[in-house]
C-alpha positions as CSV (number, residue, x, y, z in Angstrom):
1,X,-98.1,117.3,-94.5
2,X,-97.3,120.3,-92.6
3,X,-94.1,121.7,-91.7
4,X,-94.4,123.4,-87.5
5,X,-91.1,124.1,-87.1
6,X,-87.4,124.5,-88.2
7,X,-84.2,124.4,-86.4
8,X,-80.7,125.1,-87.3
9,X,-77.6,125.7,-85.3
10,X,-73.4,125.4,-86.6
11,X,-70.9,124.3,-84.4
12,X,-66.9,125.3,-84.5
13,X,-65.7,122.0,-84.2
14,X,-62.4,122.9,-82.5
15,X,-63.8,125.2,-80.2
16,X,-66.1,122.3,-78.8
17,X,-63.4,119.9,-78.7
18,X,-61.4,122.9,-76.2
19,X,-64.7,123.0,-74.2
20,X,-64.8,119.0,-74.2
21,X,-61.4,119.1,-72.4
22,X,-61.3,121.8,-70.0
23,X,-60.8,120.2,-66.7
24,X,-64.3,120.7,-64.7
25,X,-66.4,121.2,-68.0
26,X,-69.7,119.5,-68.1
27,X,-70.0,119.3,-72.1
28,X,-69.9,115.6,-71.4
29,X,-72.9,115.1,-69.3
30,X,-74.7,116.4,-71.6
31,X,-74.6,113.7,-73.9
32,X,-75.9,110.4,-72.9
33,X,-73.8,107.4,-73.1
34,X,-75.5,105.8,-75.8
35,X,-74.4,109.0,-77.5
36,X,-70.5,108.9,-76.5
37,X,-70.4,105.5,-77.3
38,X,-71.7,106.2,-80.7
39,X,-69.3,109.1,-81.2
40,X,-66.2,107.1,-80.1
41,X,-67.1,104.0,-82.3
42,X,-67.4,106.4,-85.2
43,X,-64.2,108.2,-84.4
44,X,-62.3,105.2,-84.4
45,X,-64.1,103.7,-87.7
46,X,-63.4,107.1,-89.6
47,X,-59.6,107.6,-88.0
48,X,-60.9,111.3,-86.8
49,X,-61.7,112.7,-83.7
50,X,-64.6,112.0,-80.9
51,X,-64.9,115.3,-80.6
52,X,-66.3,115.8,-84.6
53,X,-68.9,113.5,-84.3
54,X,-70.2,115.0,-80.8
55,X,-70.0,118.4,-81.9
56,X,-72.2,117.4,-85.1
57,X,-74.4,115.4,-82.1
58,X,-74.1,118.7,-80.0
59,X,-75.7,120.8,-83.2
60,X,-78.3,118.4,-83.5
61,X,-79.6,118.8,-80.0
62,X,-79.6,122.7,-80.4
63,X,-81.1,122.8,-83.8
64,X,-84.3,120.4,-82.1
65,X,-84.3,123.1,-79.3
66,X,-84.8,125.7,-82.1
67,X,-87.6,123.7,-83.9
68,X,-89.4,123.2,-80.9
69,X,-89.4,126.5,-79.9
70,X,-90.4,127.5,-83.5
71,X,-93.3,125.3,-83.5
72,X,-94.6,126.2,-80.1
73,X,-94.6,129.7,-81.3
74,X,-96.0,132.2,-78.9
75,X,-96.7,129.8,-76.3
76,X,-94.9,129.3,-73.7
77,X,-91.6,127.0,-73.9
78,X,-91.8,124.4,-71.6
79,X,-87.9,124.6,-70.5
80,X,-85.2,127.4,-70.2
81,X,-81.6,127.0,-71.0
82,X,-81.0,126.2,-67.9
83,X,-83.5,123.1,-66.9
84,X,-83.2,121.5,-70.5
85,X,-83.2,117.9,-70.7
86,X,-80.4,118.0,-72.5
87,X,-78.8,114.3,-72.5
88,X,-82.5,113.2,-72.9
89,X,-82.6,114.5,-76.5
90,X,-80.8,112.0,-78.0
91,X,-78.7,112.2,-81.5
92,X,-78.2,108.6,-82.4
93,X,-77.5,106.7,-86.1
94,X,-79.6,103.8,-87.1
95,X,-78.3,100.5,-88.2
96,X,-76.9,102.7,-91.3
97,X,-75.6,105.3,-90.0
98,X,-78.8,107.4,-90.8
99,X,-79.2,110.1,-87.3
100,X,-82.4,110.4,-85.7
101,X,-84.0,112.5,-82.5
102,X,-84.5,109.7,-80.2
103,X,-86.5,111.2,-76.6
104,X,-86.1,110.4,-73.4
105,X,-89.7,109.4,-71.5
106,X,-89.7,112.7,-69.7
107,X,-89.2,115.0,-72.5
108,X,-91.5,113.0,-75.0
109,X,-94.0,113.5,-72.5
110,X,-94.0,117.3,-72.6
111,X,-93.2,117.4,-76.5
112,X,-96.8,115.3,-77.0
113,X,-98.2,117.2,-74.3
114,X,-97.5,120.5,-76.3
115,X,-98.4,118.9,-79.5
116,X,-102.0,117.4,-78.1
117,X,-102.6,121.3,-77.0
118,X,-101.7,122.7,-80.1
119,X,-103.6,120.4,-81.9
120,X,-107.0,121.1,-79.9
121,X,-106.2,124.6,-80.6
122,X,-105.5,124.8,-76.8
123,X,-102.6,127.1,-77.0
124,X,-102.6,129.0,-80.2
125,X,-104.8,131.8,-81.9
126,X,-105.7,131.6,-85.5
127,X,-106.7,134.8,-86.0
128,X,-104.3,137.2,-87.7
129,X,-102.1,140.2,-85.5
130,X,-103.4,143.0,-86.4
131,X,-99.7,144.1,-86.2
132,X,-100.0,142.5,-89.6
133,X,-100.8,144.1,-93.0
134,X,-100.1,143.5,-96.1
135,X,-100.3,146.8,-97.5
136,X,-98.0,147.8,-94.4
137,X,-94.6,147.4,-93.8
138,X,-93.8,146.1,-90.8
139,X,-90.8,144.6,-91.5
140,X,-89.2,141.0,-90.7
141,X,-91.5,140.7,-87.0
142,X,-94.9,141.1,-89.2
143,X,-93.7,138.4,-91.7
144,X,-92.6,136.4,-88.8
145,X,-95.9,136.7,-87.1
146,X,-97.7,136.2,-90.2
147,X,-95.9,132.6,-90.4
148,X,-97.2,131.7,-86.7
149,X,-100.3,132.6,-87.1
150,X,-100.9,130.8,-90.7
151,X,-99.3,127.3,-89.1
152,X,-101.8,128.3,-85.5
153,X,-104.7,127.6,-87.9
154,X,-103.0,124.3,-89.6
155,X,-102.3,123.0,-86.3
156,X,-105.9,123.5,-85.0
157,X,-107.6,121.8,-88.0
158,X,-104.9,118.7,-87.6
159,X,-106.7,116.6,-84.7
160,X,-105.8,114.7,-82.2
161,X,-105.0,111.8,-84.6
162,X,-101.5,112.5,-86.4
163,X,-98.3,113.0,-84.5
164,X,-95.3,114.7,-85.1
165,X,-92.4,113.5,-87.0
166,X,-88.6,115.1,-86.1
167,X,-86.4,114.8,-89.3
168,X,-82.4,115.8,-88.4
169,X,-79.7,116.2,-91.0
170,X,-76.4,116.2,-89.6
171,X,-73.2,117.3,-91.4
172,X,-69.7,118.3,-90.5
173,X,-66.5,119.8,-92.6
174,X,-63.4,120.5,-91.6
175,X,-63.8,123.1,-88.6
176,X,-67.8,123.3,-88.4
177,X,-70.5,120.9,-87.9
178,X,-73.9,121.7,-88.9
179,X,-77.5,120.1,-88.0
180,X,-80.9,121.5,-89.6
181,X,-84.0,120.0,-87.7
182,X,-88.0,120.2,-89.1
183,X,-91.0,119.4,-86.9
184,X,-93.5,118.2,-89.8
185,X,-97.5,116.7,-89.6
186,X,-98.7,114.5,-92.1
């Protein structure tokens, strides 16, 4: 098993619960409803806020961004900021409370769409930058780079027959929330 990519991404929990609030804001809508209604049954369960267990939901979402976007590497991202699905990337508990990445049918498709490319090798090179050296210093990029193109040449000798998993941890205490996301292959 092979981990692609790794996301992270801490939320202040008070300041999302002002953004929540503001008249106009559109926080909301970016949550689906099975996500709200998850977050209010919580709230009440735990006597805390809505806005806690959102914001931890909220971190989730982000972190998968950032784990997507590290495991498509130098290819190119199939959303901006702007067009991302965001109520279709789901954080939602199981039957014990355990969170999961649930997607929507629209974003799954692209997700397996970039994983089937990078997996024929489509999309990625597994040669090594020559901005690389080990006997150079080229600082954090070169390292960085080096990473890419060492999980470019895992991907390409997976196939087409394993799929990728999304693990999420959520966590949140006192004023910040916290979600670390991993894109692995077994």
């Amino acid at each position: 098993m092979g981990t692609f990519g790794l996301g992270h991404d801490v939320v202040d929990v008070a300041a999302f619960a002002e953004q929540l609030s503001e008249p106009g804001s559109r926080m909301r809508s970016l949550f689906s409803v099975r996500e709200v209604r998850q977050a209010a049954d919580r709230a009440r369960l735990k006597n805390d806020d809505e806005a806690v267990h959102l914001s931890a939901k909220w971190a989730g979402k982000e972190a998968f961004l950032k784990a997507w976007c590290d495991y498509l590497g130098d290819a190119p991202y199939p959303f901006t900021l702007d067009n991302f699905p965001w109520p279709e990337i789901e954080i939602l508990d199981d039957s014990r409370g355990v969170p999961h990445v649930s997607l929507g049918k629209g974003t799954a498709s692209v997700f397996q769409t970039d994983y089937a490319n990078s997996a024929a090798g489509a999309r990625y090179s597994s040669a090594y930058s020559p901005a690389y050296s080990p006997a150079s210093d080229n600082g954090p990029y070169a390292v960085m780079q080096e990473r890419r193109n060492a999980r470019s040449a895992q991907r390409s000798a997976l196939g087409a027959g394993s799929m990728p998993h999304i693990h999420i941890s959520l966590s949140h205490d006192g004023p910040i929330a916290s979600a670390v996301v991993t894109i692995s292959v077994e």
